[in-house]
C-alpha positions in Angstrom: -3.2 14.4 19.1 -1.4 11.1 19.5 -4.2 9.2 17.6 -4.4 12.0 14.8 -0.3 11.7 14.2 -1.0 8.0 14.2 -3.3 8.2 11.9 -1.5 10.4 9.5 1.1 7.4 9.7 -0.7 4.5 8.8 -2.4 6.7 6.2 0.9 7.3 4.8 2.3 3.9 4.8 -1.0 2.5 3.4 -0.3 4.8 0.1 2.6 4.0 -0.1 1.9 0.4 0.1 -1.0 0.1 -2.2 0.8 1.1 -5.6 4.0 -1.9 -4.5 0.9 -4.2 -3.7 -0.6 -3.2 -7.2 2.1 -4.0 -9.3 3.3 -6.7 -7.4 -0.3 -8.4 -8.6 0.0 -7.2 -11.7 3.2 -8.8 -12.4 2.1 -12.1 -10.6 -1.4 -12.3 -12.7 0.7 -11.4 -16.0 2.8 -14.8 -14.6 -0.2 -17.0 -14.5 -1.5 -15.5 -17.6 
């Protein structure tokens, strides 16, 4: 059960993560650019 909640969790966090990651690229590419 423990590794199931604890993977819910990171799943979470990592979608919640990608889309700041994203557009934190996209805004440092658009920089350069």
């Amino acid at each position: 059960v423990i590794g199931a909640v604890r993977r819910a969790a990171l799943f979470r966090a990592f979608w919640l993560l990608v889309p700041a990651l994203h557009a934190e690229w996209c805004c440092a590419a658009r920089r350069l650019d």
